[in-house]
N, CA, C and O atoms as CSV, one atom per row, in Angstrom:
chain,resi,resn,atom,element,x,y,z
A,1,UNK,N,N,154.706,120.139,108.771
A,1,UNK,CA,C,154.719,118.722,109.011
A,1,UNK,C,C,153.287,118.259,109.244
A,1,UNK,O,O,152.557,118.925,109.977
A,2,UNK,N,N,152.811,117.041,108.597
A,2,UNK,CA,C,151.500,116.581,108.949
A,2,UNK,C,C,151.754,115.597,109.624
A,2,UNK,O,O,152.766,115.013,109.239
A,3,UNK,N,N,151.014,114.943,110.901
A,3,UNK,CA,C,151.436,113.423,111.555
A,3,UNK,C,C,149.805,112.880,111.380
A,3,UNK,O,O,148.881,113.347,112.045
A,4,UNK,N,N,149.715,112.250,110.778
A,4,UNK,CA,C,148.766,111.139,110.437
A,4,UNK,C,C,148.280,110.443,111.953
A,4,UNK,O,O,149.242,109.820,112.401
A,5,UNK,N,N,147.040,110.358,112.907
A,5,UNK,CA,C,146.491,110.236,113.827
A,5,UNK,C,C,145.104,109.307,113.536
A,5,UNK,O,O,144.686,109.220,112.382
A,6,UNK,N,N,144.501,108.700,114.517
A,6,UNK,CA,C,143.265,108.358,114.447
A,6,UNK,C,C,142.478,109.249,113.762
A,6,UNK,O,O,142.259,108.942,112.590
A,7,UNK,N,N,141.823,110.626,114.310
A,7,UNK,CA,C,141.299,111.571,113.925
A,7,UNK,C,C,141.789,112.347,113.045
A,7,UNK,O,O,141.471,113.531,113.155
A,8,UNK,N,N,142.553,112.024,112.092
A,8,UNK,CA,C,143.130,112.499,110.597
A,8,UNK,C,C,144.274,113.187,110.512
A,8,UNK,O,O,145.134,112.943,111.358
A,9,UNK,N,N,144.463,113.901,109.781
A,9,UNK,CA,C,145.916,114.328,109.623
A,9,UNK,C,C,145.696,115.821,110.819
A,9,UNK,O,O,144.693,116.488,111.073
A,10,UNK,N,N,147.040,115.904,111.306
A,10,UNK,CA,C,147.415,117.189,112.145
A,10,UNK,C,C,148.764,118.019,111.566
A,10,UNK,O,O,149.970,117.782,111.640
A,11,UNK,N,N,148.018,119.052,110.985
A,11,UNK,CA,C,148.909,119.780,110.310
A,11,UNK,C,C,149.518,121.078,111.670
A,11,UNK,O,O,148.890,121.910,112.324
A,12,UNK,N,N,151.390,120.605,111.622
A,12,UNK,CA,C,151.863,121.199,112.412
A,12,UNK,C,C,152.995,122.016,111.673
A,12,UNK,O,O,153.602,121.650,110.666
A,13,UNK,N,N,153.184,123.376,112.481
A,13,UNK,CA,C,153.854,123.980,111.847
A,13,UNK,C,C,155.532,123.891,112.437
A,13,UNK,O,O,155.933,124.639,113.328
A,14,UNK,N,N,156.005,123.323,112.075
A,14,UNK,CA,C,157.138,122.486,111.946
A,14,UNK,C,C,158.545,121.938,111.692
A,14,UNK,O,O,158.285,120.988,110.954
A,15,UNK,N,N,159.724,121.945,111.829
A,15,UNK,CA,C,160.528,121.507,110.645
A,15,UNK,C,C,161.503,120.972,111.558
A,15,UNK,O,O,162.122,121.869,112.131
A,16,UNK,N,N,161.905,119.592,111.941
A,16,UNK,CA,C,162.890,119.300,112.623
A,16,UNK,C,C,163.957,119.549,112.043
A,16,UNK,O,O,164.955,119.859,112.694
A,17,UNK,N,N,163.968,119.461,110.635
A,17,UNK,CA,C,165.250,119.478,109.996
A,17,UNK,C,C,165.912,120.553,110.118
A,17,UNK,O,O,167.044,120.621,109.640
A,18,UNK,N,N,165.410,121.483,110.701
A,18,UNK,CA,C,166.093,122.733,111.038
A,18,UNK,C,C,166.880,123.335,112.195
A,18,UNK,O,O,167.555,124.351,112.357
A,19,UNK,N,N,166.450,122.106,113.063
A,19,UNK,CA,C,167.518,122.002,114.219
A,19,UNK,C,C,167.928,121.332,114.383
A,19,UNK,O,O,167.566,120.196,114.075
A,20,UNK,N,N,169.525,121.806,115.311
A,20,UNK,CA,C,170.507,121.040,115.307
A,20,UNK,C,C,170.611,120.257,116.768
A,20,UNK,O,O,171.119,119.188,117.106
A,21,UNK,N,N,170.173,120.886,117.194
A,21,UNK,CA,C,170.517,120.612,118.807
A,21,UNK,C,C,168.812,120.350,119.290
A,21,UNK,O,O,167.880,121.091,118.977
A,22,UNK,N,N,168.690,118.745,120.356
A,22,UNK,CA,C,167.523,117.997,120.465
A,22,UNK,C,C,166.303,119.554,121.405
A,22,UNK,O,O,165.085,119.708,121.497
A,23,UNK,N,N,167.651,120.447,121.948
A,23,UNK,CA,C,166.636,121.889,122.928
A,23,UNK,C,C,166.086,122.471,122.613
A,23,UNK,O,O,165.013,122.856,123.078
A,24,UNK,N,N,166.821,122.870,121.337
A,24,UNK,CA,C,166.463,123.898,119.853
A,24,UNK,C,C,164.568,123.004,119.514
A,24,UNK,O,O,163.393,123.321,119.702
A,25,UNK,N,N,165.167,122.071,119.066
A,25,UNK,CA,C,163.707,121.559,118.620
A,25,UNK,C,C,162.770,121.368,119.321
A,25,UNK,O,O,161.610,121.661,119.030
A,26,UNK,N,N,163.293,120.642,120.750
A,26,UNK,CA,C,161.622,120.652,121.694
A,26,UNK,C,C,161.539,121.767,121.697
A,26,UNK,O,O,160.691,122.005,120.837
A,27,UNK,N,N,161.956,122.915,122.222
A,27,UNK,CA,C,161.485,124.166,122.321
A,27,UNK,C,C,160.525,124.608,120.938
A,27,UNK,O,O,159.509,125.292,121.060
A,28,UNK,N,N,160.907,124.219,119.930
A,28,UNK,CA,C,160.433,125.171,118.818
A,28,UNK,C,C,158.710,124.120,118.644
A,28,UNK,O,O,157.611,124.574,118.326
A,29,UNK,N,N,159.079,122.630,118.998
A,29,UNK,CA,C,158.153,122.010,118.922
A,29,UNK,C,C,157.402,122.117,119.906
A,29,UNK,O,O,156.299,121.601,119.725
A,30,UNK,N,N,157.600,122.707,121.139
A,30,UNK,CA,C,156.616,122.729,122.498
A,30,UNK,C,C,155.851,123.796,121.719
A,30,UNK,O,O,154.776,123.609,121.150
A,31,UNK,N,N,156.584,125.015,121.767
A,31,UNK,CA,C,155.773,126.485,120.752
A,31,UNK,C,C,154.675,126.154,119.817
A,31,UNK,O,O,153.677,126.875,119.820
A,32,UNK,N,N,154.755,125.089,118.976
A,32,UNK,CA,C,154.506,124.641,117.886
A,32,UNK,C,C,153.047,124.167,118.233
A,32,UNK,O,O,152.108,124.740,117.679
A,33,UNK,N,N,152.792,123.057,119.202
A,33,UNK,CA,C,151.952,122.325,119.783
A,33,UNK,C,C,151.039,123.427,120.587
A,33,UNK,O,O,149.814,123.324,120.646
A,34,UNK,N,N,151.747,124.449,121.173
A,34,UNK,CA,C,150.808,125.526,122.104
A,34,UNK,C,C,150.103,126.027,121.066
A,34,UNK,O,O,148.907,126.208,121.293
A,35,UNK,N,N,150.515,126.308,119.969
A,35,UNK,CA,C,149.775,127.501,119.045
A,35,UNK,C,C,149.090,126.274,118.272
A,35,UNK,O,O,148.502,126.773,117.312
A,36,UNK,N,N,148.992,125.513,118.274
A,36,UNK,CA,C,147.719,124.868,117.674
A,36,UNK,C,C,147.055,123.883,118.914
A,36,UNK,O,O,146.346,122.935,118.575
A,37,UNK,N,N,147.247,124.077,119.966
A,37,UNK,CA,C,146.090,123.440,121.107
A,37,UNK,C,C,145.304,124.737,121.501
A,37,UNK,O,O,144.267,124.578,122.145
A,38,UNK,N,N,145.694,125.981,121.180
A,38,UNK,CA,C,145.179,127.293,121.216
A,38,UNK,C,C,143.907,127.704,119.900
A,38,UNK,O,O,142.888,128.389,119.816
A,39,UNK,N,N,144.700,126.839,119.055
A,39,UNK,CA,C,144.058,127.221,117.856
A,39,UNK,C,C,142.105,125.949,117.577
A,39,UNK,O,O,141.056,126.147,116.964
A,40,UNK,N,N,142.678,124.732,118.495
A,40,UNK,CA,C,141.726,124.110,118.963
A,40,UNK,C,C,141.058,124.577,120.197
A,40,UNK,O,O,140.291,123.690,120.572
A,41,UNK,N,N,141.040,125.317,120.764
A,41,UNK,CA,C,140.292,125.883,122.076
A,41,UNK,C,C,140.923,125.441,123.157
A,41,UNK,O,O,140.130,125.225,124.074
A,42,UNK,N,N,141.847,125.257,123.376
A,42,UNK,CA,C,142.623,124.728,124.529
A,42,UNK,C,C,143.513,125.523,124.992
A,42,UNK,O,O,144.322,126.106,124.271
A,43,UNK,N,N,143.454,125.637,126.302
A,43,UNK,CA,C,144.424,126.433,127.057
A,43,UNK,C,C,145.557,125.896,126.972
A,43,UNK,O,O,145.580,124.746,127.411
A,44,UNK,N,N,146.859,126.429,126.428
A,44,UNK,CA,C,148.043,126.067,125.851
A,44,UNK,C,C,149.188,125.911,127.243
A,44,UNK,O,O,150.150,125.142,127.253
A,45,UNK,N,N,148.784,126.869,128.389
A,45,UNK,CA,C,149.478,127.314,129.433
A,45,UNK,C,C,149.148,125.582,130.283
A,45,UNK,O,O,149.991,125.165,131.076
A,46,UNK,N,N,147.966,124.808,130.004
A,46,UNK,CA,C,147.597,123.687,130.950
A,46,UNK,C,C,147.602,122.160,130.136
A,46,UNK,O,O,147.534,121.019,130.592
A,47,UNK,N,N,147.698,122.604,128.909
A,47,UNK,CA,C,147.738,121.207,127.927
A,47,UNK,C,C,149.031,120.987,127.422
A,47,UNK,O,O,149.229,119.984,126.737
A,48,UNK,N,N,150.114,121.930,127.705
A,48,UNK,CA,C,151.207,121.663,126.842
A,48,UNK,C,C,152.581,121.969,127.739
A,48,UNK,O,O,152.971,123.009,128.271
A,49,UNK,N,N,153.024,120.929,127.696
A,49,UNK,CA,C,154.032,121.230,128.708
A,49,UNK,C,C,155.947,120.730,128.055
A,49,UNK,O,O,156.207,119.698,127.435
A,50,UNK,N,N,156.653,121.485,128.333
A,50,UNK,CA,C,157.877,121.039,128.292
A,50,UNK,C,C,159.081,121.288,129.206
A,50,UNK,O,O,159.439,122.249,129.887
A,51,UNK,N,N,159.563,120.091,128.973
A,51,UNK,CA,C,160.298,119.550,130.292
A,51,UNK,C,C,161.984,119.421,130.073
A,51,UNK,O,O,162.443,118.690,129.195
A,52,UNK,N,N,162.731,120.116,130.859
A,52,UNK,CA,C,164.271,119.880,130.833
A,52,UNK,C,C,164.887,118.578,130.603
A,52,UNK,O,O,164.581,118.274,129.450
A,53,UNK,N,N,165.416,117.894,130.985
A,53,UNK,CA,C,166.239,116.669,131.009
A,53,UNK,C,C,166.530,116.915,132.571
A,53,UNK,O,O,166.880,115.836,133.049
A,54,UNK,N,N,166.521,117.630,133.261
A,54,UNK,CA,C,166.774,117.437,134.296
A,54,UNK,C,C,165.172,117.326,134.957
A,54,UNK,O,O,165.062,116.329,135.670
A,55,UNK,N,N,163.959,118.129,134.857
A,55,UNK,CA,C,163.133,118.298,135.037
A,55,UNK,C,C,162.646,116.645,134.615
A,55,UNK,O,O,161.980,116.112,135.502
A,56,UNK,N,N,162.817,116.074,133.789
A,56,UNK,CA,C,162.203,115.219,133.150
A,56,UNK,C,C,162.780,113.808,134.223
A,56,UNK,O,O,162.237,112.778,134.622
A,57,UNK,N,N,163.958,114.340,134.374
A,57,UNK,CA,C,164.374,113.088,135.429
A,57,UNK,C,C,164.020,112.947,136.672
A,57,UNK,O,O,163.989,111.943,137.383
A,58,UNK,N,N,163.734,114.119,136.893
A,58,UNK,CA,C,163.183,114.233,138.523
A,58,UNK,C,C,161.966,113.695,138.773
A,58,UNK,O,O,161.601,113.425,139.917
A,59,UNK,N,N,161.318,113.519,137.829
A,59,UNK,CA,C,159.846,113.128,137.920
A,59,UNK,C,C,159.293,111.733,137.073
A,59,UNK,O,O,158.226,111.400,136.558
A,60,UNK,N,N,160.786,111.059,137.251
A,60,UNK,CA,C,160.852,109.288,136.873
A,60,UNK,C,C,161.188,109.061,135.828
A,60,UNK,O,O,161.533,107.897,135.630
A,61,UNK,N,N,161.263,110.178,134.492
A,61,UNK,CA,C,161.136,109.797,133.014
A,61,UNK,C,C,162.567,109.751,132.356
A,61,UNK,O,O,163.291,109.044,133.057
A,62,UNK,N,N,163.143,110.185,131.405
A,62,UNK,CA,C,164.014,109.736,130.984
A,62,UNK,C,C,164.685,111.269,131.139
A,62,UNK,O,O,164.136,112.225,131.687
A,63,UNK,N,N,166.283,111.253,130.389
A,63,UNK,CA,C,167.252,112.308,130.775
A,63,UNK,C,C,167.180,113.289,129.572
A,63,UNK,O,O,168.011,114.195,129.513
A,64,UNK,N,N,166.304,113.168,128.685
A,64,UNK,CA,C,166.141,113.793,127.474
A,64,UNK,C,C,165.025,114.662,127.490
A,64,UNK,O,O,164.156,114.455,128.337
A,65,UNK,N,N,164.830,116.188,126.193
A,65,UNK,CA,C,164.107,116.868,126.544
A,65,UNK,C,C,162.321,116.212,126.100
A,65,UNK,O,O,161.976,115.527,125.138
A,66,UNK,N,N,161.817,116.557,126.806
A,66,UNK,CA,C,160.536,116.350,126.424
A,66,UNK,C,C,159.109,116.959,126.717
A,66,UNK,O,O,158.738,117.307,127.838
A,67,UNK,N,N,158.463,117.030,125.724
A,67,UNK,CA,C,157.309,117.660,124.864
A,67,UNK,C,C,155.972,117.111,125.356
A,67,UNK,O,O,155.895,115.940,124.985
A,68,UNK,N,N,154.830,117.498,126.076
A,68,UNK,CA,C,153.963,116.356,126.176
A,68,UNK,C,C,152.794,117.410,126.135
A,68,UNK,O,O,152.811,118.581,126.513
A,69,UNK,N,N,151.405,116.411,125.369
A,69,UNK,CA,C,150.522,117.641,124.883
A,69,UNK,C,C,149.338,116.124,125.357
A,69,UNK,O,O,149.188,115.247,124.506
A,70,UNK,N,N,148.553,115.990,126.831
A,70,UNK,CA,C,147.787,115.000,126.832
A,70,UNK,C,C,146.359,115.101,126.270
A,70,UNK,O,O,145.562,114.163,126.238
A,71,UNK,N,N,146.077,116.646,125.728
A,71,UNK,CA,C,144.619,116.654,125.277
A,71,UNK,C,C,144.685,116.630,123.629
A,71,UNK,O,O,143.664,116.776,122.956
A,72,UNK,N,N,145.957,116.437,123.061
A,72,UNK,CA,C,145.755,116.200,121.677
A,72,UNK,C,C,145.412,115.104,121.495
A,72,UNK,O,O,145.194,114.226,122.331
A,73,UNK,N,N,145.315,115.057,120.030
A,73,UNK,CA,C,144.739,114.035,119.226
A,73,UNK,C,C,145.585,112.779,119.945
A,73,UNK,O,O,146.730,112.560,120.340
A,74,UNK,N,N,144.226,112.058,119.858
A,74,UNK,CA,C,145.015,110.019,120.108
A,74,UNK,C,C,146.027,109.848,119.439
A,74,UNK,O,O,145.877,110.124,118.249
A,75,UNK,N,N,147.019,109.495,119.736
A,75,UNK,CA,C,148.540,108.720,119.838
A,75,UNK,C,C,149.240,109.830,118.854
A,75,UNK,O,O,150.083,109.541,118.004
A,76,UNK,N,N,148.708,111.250,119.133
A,76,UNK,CA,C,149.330,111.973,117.995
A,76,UNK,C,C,151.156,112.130,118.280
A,76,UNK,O,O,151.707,112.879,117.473
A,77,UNK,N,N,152.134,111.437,119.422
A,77,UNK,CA,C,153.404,111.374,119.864
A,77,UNK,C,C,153.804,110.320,119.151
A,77,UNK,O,O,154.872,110.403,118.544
A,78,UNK,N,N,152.900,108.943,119.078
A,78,UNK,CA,C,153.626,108.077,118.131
A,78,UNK,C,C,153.578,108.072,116.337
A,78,UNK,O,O,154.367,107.407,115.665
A,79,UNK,N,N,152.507,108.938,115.762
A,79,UNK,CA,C,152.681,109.463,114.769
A,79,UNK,C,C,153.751,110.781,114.406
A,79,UNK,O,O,154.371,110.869,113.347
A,80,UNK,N,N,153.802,111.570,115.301
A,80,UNK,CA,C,155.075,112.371,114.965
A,80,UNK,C,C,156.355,111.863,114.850
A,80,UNK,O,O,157.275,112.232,114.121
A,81,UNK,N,N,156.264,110.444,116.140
A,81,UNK,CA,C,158.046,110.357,116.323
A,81,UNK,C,C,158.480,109.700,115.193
A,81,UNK,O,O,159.537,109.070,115.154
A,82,UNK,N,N,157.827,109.799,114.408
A,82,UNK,CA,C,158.734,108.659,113.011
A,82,UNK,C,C,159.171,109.878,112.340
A,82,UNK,O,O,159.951,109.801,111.391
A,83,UNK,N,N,158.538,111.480,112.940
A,83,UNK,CA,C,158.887,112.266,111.523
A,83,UNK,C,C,160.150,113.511,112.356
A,83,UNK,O,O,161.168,113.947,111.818
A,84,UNK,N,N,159.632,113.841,113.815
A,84,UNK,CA,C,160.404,114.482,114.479
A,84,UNK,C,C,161.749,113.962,114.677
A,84,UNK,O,O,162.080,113.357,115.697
A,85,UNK,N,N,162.531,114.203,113.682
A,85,UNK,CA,C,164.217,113.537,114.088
A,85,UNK,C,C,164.925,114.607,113.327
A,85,UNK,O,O,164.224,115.457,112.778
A,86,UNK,N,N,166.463,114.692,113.202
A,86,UNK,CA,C,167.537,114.826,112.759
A,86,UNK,C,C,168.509,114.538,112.463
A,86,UNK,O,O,169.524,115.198,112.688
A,87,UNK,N,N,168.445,113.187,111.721
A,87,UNK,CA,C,170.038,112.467,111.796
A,87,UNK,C,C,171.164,112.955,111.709
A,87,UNK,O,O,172.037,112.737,112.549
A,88,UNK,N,N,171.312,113.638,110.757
A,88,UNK,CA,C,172.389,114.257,110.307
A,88,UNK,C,C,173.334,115.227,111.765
A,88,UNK,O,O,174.533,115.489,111.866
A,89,UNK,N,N,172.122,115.556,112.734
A,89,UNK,CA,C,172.557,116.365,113.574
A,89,UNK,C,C,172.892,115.146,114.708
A,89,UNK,O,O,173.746,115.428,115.548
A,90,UNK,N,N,172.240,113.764,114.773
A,90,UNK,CA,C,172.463,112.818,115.783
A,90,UNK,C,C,171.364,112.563,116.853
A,90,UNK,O,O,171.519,111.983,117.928
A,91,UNK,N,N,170.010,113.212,116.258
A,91,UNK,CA,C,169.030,113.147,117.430
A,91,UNK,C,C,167.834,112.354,116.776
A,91,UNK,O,O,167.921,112.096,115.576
A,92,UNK,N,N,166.347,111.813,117.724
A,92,UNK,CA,C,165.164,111.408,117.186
A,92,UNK,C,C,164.061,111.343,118.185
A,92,UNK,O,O,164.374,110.831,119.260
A,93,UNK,N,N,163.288,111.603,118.102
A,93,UNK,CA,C,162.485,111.164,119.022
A,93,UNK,C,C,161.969,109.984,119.315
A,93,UNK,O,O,162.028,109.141,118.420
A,94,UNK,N,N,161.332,109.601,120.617
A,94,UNK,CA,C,160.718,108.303,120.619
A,94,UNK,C,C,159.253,108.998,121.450
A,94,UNK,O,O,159.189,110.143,121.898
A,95,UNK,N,N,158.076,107.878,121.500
A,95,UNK,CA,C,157.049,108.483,122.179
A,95,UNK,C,C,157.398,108.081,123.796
A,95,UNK,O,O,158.187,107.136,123.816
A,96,UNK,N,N,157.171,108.360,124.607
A,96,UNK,CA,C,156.735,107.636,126.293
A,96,UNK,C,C,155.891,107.048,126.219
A,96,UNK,O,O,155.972,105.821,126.273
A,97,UNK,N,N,154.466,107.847,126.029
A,97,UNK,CA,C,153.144,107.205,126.252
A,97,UNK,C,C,152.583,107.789,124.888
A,97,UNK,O,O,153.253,108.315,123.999
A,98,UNK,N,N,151.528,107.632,124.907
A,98,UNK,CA,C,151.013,107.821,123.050
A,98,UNK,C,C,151.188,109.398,123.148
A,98,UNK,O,O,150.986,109.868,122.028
A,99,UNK,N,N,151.485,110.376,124.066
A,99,UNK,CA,C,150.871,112.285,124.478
A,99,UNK,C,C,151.968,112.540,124.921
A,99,UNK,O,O,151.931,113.070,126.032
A,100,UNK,N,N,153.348,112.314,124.331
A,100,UNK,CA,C,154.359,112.633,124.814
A,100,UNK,C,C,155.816,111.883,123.805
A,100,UNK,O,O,156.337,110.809,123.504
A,101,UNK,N,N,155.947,113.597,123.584
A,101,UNK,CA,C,158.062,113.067,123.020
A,101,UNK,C,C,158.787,113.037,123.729
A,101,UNK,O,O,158.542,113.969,124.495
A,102,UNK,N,N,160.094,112.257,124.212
A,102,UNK,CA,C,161.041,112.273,124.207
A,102,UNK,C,C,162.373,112.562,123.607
A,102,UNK,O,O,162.810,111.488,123.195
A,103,UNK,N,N,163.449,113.789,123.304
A,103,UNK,CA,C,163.916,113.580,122.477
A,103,UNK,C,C,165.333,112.773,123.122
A,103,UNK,O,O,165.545,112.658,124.330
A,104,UNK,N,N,166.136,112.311,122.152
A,104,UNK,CA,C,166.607,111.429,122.718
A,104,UNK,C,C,167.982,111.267,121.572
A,104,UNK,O,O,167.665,111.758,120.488
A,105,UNK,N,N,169.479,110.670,121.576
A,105,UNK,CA,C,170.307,110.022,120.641
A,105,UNK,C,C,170.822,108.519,120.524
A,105,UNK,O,O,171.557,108.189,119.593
């Protein structure tokens, strides 16, 4: 998957369409985001974080899983969320803030 950003395209290794379930995918997409904030020099363990639905609620945000990477590329959450979805399965993402997915139905 590429998401088109201020600072150019971010080629991620990727495929929402391959999951069915919104856990399946943050998970595969949190993974996804570590190994290329790693691959930019970034400590993956402090830039990349993912969050339960329960975790996510406890700490004000919404009840869905979510993905948040604040040292990537500028608004690189609202360029993914048009591409991170699954209809067919009933899920999509939306951004929070420009450094963060939500997934969500």
């Amino acid at each position: 998957m590429q998401i088109q950003t201020e600072e150019g395209i971010l080629d991620l290794a990727f495929d929402a369409a391959k999951f069915k379930t919104k856990a399946g995918a943050a998970k595969a997409l949190y993974k996804a985001l570590c190994k290329l904030a790693k691959a930019m020099g970034q400590d993956p363990d402090i830039e990349v974080s993912l969050y339960t639905p329960e975790q996510s609620f406890a700490r004000g945000y919404t009840t869905g899983w979510q993905v948040q990477w604040e040292a990537g590329p500028y608004q690189w959450a609202i360029g993914a969320s048009f591409q991170v979805a699954n209809h067919k399965a009933g899920w999509y993402t939306e951004p929070y803030y420009s450094f963060d997915l939500c997934f969500t139905d």
